[in-house]
C-alpha positions in Angstrom: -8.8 22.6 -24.6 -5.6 23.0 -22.1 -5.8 24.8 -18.8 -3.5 27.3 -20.2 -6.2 28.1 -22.7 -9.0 28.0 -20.3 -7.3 30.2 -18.1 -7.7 33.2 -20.7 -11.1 31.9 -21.6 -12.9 32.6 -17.7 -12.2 33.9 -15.0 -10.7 32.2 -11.9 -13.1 29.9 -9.9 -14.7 30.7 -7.4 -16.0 28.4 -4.1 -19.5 28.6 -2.5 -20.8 26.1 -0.5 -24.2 27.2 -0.4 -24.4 28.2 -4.2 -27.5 26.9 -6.2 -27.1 25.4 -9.8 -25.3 27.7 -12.1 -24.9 27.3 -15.8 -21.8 26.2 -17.1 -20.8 28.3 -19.7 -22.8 31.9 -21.8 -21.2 32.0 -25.3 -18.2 30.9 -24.4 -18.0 32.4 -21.0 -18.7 32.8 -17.7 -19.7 35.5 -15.0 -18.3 33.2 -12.3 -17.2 29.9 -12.9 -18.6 28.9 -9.0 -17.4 25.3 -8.2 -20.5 23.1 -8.6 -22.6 22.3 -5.4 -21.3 19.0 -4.0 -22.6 16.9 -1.2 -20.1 15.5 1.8 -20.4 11.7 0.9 -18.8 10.2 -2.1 -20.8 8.4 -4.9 -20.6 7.6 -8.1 -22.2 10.1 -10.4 -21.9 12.9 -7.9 -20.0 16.1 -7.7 -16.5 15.6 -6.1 -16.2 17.6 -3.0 -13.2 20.6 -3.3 -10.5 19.0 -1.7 -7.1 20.7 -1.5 -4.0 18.8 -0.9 -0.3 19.7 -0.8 1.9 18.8 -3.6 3.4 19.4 -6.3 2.6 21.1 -9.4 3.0 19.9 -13.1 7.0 21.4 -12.9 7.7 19.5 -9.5 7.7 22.7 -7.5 5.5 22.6 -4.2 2.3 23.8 -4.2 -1.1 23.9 -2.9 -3.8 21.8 -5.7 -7.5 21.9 -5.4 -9.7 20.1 -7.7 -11.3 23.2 -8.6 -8.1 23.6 -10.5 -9.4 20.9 -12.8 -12.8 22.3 -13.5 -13.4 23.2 -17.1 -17.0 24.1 -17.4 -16.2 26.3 -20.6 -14.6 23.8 -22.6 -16.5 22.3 -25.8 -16.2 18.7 -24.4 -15.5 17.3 -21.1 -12.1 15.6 -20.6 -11.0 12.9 -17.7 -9.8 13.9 -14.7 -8.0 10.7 -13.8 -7.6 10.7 -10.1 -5.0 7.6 -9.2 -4.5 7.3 -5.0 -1.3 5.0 -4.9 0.9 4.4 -2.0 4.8 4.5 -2.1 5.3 0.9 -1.2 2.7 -0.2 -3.5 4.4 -3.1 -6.1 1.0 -2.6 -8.3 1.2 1.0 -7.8 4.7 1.7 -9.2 3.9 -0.3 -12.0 0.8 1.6 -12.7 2.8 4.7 -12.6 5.6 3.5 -14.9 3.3 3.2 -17.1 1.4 5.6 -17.1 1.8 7.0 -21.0 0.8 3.7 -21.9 -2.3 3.2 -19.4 -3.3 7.2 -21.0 -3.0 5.4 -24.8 -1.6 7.9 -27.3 -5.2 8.0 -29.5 -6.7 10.1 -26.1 -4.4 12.9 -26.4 -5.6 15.5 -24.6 -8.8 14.0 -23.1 -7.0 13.3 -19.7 -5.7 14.9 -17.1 -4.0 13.4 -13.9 -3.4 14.2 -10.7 -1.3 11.4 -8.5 -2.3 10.9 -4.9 0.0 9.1 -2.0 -1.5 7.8 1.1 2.1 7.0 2.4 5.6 6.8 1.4 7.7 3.7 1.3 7.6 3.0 4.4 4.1 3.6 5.3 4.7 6.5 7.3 2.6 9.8 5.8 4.0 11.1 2.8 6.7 13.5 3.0 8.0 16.2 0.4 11.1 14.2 -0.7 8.5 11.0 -1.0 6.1 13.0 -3.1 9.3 13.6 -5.1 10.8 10.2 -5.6 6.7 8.9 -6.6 7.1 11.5 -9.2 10.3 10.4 -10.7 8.9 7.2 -11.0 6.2 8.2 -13.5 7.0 8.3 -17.3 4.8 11.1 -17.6 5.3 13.2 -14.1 2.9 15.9 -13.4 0.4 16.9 -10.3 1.5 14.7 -7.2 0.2 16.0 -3.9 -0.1 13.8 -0.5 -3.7 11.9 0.8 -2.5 10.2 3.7 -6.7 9.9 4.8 -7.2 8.4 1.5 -10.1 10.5 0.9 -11.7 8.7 -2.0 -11.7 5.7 0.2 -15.2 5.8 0.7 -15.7 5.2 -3.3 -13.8 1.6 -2.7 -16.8 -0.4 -1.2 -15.6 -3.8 -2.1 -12.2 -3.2 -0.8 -9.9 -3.7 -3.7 -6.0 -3.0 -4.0 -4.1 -0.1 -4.8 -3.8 2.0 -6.9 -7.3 3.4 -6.6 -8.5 5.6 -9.6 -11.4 7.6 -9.8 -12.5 9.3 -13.1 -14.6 12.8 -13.2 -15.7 14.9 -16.0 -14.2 17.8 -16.2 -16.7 20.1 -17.6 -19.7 18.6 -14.8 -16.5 17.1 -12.0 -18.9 14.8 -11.5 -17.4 10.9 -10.5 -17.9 8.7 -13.5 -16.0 5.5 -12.4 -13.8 4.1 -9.7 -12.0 1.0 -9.2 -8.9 -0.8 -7.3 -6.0 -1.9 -9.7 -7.1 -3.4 -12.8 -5.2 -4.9 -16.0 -4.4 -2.2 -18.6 -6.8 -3.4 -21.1 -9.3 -2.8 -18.1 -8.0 0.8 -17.5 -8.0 1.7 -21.2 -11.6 0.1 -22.0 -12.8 2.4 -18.7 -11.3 5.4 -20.1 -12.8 4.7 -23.6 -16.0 4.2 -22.4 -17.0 7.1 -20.2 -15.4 9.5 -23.0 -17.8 7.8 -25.3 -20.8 8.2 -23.3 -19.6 11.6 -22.4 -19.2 12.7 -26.0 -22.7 10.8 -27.0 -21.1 8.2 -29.5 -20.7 4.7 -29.9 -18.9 3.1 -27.2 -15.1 1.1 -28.7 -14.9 -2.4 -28.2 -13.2 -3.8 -25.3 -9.4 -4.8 -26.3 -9.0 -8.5 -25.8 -6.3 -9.2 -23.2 -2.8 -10.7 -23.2 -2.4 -14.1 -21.6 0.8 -15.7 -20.6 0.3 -19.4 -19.7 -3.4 -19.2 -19.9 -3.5 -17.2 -16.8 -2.1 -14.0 -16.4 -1.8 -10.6 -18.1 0.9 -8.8 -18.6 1.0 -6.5 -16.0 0.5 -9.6 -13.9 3.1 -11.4 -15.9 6.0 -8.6 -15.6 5.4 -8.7 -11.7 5.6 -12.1 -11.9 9.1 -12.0 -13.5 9.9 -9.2 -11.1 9.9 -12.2 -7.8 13.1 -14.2 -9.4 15.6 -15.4 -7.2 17.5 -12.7 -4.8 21.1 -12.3 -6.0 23.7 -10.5 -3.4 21.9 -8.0 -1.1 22.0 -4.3 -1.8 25.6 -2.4 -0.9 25.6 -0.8 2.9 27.7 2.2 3.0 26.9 2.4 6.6 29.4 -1.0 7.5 32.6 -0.4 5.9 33.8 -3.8 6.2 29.9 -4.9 5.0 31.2 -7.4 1.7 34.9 -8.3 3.5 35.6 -11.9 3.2 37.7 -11.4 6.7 35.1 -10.0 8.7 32.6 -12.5 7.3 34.4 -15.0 8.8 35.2 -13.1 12.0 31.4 -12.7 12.3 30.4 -16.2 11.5 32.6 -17.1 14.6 30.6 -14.4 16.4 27.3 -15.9 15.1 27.6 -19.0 16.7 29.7 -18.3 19.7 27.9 -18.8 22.9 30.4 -17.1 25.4 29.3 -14.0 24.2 26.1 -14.4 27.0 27.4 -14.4 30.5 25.4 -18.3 30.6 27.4 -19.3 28.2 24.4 -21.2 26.5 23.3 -18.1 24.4 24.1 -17.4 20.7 23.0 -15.5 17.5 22.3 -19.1 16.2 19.9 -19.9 19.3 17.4 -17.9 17.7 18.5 -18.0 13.7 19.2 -21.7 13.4 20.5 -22.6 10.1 18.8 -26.3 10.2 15.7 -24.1 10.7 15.9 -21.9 7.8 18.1 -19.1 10.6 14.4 -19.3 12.3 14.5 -21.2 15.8 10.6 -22.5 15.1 9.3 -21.5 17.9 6.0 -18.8 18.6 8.4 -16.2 20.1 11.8 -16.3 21.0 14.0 -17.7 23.8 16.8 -16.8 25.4 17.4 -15.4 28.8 14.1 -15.2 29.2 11.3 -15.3 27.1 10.4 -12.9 24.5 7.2 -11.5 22.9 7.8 -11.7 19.4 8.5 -14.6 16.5 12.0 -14.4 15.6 12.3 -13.9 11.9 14.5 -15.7 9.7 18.0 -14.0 9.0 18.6 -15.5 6.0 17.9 -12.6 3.8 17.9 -9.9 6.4 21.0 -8.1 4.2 17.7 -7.3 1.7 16.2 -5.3 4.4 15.6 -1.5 4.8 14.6 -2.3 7.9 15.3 -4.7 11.0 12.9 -6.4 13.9 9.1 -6.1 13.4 9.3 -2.8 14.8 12.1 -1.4 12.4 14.1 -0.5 15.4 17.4 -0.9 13.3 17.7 0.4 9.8 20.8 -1.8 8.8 22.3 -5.6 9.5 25.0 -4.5 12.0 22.8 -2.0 14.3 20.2 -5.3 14.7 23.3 -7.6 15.3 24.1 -5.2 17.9 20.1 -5.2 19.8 20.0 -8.9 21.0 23.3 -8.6 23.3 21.8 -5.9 25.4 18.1 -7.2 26.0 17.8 -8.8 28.9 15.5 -11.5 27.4 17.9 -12.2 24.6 21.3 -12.2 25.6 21.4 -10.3 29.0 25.0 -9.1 27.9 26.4 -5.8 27.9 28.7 -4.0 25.7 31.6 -4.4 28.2 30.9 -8.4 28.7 30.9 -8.8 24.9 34.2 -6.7 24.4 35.9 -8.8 27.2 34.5 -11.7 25.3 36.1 -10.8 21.7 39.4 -10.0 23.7 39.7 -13.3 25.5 38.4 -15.4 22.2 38.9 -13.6 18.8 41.5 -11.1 19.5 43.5 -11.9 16.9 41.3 -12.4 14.1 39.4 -9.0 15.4 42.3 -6.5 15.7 42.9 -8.3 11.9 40.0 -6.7 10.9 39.4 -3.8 12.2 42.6 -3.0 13.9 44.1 -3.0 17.7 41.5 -3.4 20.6 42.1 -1.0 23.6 43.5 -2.6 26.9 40.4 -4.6 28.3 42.9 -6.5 30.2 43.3 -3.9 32.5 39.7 -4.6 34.8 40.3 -1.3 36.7 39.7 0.8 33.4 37.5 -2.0 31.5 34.8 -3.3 33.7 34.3 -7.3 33.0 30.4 -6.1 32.3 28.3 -3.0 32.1 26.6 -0.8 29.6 25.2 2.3 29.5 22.6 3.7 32.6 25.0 1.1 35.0 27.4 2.1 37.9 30.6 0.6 36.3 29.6 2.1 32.8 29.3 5.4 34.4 32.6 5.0 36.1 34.7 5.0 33.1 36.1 7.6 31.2 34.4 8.8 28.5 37.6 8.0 26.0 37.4 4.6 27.6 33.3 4.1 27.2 33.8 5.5 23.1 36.6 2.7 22.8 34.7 -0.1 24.0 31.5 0.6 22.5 33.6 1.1 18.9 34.2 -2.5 19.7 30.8 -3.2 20.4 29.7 -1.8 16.9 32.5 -3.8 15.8 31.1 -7.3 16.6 28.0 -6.3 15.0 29.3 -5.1 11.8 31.1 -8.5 11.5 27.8 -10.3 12.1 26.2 -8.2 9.6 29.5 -9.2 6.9 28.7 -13.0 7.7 24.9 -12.3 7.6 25.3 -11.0 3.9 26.8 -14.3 2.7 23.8 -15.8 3.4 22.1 -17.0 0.2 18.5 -18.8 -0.5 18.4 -21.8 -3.1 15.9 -20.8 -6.0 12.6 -22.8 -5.8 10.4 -23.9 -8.0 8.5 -20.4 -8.7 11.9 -19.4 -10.1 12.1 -22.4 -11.9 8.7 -21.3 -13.0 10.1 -17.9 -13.9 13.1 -19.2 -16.1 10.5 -20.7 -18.4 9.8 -24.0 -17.1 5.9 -23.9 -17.3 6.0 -27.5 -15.8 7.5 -26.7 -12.7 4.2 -25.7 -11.1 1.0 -28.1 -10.8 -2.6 -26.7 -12.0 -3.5 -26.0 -8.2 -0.2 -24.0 -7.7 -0.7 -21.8 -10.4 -4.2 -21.1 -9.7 -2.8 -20.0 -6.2 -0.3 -17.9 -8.1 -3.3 -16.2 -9.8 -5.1 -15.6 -7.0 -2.2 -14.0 -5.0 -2.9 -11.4 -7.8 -6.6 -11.5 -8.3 -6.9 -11.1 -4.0 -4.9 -8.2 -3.8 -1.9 -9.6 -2.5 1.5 -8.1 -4.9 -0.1 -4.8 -3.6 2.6 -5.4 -0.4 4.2 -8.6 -1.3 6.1 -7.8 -4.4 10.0 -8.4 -5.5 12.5 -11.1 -5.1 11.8 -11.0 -1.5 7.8 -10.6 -1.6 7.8 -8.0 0.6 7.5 -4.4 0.7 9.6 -3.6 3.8 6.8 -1.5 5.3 5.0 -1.2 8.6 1.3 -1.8 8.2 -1.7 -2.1 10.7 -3.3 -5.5 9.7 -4.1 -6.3 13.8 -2.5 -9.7 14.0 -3.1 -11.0 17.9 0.1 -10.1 20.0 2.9 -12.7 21.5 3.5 -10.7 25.0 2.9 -13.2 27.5 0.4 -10.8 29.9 -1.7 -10.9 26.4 -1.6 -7.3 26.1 -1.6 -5.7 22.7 1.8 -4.7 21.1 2.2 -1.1 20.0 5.2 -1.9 17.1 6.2 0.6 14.5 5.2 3.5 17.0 7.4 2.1 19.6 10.1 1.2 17.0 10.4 4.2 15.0 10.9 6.1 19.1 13.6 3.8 19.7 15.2 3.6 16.5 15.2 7.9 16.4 16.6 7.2 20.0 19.6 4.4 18.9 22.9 5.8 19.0 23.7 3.0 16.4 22.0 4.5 13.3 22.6 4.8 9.6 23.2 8.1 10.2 24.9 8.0 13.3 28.2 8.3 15.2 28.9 5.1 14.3 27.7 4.6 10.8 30.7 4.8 8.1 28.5 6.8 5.8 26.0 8.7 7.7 24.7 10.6 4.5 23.0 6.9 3.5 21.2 7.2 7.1 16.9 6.4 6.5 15.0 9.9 6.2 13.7 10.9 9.8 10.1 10.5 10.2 8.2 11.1 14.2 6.4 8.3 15.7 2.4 8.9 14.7 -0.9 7.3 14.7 -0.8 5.3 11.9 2.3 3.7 13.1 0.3 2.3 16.5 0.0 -1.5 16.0 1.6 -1.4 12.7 4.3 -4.2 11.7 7.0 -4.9 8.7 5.7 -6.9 6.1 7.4 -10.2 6.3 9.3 -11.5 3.4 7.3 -14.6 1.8 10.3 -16.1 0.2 10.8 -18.7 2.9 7.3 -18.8 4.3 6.8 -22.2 3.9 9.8 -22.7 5.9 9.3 -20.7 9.0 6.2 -21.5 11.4 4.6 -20.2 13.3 3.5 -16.8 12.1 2.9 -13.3 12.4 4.9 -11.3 15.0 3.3 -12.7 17.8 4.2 -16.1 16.5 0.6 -17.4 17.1 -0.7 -18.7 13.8 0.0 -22.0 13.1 0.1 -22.5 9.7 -0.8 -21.2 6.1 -4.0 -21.3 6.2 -4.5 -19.5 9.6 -2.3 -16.9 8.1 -4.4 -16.2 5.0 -7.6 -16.5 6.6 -6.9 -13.9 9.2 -5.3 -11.5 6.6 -8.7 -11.7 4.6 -11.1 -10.8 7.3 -8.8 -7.6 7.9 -7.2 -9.8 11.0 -8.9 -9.2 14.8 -11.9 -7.1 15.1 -11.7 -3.8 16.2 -12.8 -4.8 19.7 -10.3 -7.1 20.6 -8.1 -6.7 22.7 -5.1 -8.3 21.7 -4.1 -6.0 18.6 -4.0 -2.1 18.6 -4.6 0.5 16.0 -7.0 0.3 13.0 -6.5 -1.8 10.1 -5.5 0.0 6.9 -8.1 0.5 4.4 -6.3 -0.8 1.5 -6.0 -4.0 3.3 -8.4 -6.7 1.0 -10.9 -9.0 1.8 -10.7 -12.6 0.9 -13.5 -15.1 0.1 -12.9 -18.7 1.5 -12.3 -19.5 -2.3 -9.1 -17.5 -1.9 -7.9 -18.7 1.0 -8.0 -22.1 -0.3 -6.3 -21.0 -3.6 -3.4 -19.0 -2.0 -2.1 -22.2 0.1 -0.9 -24.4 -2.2 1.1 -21.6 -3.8 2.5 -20.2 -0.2 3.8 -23.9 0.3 6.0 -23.8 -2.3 7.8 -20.6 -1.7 10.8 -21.9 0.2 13.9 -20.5 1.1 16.8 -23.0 1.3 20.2 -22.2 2.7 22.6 -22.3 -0.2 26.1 -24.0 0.4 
């Protein structure tokens, strides 16, 4: 029976904490309809507390949804409720919900009813409205999304398994039948047929025998699989006008590797993103003017990026280009030096570009260094501070042109991919199906096997006093602070700017997911640079990286976050090696 039909069969529900066992249904009705007596905790076979969560309703319109909406106790059989808790940047979760008419099967009809639950948008941040929205559109059958960013049937995931988490509850009783991490979707469907059996007293269906594509994977597996081909250009930026010019990619290459832009004269883009190092430098945290705190990450397919540094500080190329020149471990330049710089070296091939520079010759109006919060910054006109730093942004959108030229060689996954089932040895591929079985295309999905999100994973710091780095909380201030934005003064399309989102808990201690196209090719690791290899990598990821009582990482490591046996670490190794990243001519 549908809600709309149950809705002129009883009367609204009712909530009572402290009610006693009611009856469901008198002939057909009832005198009350109170929600069932539940207990705090979570367990299987229980009644499911009466959360409430903000959403959306079946039309997409915002509302408030409680799970007492759900409750049916005068209908002549129980139906599913099939409770999914995904998370925006989930790669297993937005296939899950793609396919979610299929998952449902077409023979069960009516016998379920869903309600979607987000822990976090794409970014990992708490779900907003508009990310509630977009997770909706993504469904091929949309209906009740709402926002869990305490993941409240986290307690029902004992053995830690990857996202999307469903939980199924009759209907009639809401009592929890079943709950499990991401499955296959014979696995889904054989779950679904099975309590609606037992629920309806008949004869449980046979389990459907599943799909396997070279003897190992299923076809959800499979299609992500094919989803991790080779990265072809990098997604457009309307922020950089001159982002896919062949004239400011050549400017900026000049840029990249030009060392007078530091006042030593010894520091370049390319001290730190070495192209015989995969744009890497190799080392456990960077070095420049002085010694930073974090591994430098490889630039090669930066231009795939929503976001920049591990903090996501920058969210496009040009505004990171721009970060580096003003840090005093980095560069220890300054907008004015720089200018001065491009003036003296690249004049010509600048104003080219982007049109006549203003009259740095003139050292009484341009400073030969300075930056904003110094005396001979503030000494200038503001006319003559706009000009310079429009030069400034300049050099870094040129970077960013060069930067997006960059391409990786395919390797032999992709080789894989194109149908060559020889390309990977019997150990490889039994990595490859562990990097599904553990959990792992739950954040590392795509061409780039990442999901360009911050997460809390507590991976031991690189600051040199040993004290824990805060990250995404940090990042998100400064970026929020930047005056070089997506959606800023500076950006030529400030309409494609990243949604605003404050700096919050869950963001202490969290960090981007790095890319692992090009892992093999880039130790050390983590953004403390302080893992030596592969193995250290996989093994610290699988206990849910440093316990909570050490001091070196901050915040609290993300529930969804698996757990790996020493059986997967040793499988996922072989496969990790193999994912290189080449610089292509």
């Amino acid at each position: 029976m549908a809600l709309v039909g149950l809705a002129a069969a009883c009367k609204p529900v009712l909530t009572e904490a402290d009610a006693g066992p009611r009856p469901l249904c008198v002939n057909g009705q009832s005198a009350d309809r109170l929600y069932p007596r539940a207990e705090p905790a979570f367990a299987l076979l229980a009644t499911v507390p009466d959360l409430t969560f903000d959403g959306l309703d079946e039309q997409g319109q915002p509302a408030r949804i409680a799970l007492h909406d759900f409750y049916e106790p005068c209908a002549a059989r129980s139906r599913l409720l099939v409770i999914r808790t995904s998370a925006a940047w989930c790669g297993t979760c937005r296939w899950d919900v793609a396919h979610t008419s299929e998952l449902a099967g077409a023979d069960l009809g009516e016998r379920l009813v869903w309600l979607e639950l987000v822990v976090a948008g794409e970014d990992g941040s708490p779900p907003t409205r508009p990310a509630l929205e977009r997770w909706r559109a993504r469904s091929d059958r949309p209906g009740r999304v709402a926002a869990d960013p305490s993941f409240s049937f986290g307690p029902l995931d004992t053995l830690r398994e990857s996202l999307p988490f469903t939980v199924l509850v009759d209907t009639r009783t809401m009592t929890i039948r079943a709950a499990s991490g991401s499955s296959s979707p014979e696995a889904f469907a054989s779950s679904l047929g099975t309590e609606l059996a037992d629920l309806d007293a008949r004869p449980r269906p046979s389990a459907p025998t599943p799909e396997r594509f070279d003897g190992l994977f299923g076809r959800k597996e499979w299609e992500l699989l094919h989803q991790m081909g080779p990265p072809g250009a990098p997604p457009a930026d309307p922020t950089n006008a001159w982002a896919d010019d062949p004239a400011a990619a050549a400017l900026g290459r000049q840029l990249f590797f030009d060392p007078s832009l530091s006042p030593s004269g010894t520091i370049s883009c390319a001290s730190c993103h070495d192209p015989a190092k995969h744009f890497a430098d190799g080392r456990p945290t960077s070095q420049g003017a002085g010694v930073g705190s974090r591994n430098a990450p490889s630039l090669l397919l930066a231009a795939h990026r929503r976001w920049q540094f591990w903090d996501g500080r920058a969210d496009s190329l040009w505004s990171q280009a721009l970060g580096p020149f003003e840090n005093p471990v980095e560069f220890g330049s300054s907008r004015l030096f720089v200018a001065h710089a491009v003036f003296d070296r690249h004049r010509a091939a600048f104003e080219a570009v982007f049109g006549a520079m203003p009259a740095l010759g003139d050292l009484a109006r341009f400073p030969a260094a300075g930056m904003p919060g110094d005396a001979a910054w503030s000494a200038m006109t503001a006319a003559d501070q706009q000009s310079v730093t429009r030069v400034f942004v300049n050099v870094g959108k040129a970077i960013a042109a060069y930067e997006r030229t960059l391409r990786a060689r395919p390797n032999r996954l992709d080789a894989y991919l194109a149908g060559d089932l020889t390309a990977l040895s019997a150990t490889e591929k039994k990595g490859l199906q562990t990097f599904f079985v553990a959990g792992c295309a739950q954040c590392h999905w795509g061409p780039n096997l990442t999901d360009d999100a911050f997460h809390v994973v507590r991976f031991p710091t690189g600051q040199p006093d040993g004290q824990a780095d805060r990250g995404r909380v940090d990042g998100l201030a400064a970026w929020l602070d930047s005056d070089f934005g997506a959606s800023g003064a500076f950006s030529d399309d400030p309409d494609a700017g990243a949604e605003r989102a404050a700096p919050g808990p869950s963001m202490l201690g969290a960090f981007k997911t790095p890319p692992l196209r090009g892992v093999a090719d880039t130790a050390p690791y983590g953004h403390g640079g302080t893992l030596a290899t592969l193995h250290d990598v996989a093994a610290l990821y699988g206990t849910a990286g440093l316990q909570p009582d050490d001091a070196r990482a901050l915040g609290q490591t993300e529930p969804w976050v698996t757990r790996f046996t020493a059986g997967h670490v040793d499988a996922l190794v072989p496969f990790l090696e193999l994912l290189s990243a080449d610089v292509a001519p």
